[in-house]
C-alpha positions, -999 to +999 in steps of 0.1 A: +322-212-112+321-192-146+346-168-153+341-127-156+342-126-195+319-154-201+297-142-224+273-170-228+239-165-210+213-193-201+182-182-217+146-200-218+122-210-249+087-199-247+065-215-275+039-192-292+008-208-291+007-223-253+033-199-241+046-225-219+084-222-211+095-257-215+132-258-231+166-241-215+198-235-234+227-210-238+232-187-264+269-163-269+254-133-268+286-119-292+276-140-321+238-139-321+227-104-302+191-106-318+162-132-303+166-166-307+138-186-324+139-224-328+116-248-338+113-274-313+088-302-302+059-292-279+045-324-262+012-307-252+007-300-294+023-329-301+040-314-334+064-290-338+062-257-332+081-220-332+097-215-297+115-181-288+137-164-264+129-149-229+150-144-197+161-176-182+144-156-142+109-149-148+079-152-126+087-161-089+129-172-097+136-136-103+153-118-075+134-091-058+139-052-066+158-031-038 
């Protein structure tokens, strides 16, 4: 179980061309507050490309609003 003051979030990478969410890391939100951009390997391009941050929970895994 993660403690209380665990600061590090899971967060998802979204590439910018096919906008497909395909890696998943963790990121201390402390250190680096701003968006997270990487470049990373997109297997559908085949080359690499620019991938960026997003919410870990979007589309259907996100909880529903009370």
């Amino acid at each position: 179980m993660a403690k209380k003051s665990d600061k590090r979030h899971i967060i998802g990478l979204v590439s910018e061309k096919t906008k497909e969410r395909l890696y998943y890391t963790t990121k201390n939100t402390l250190n680096t507050p701003d968006k997270l951009s990487l470049r990373k390997y997109s297997p559908k391009l085949r080359k690499h490309i620019i991938f960026t941050e997003t919410k870990k929970n979007l589309g259907r895994n996100e909880a529903p609003k009370r």
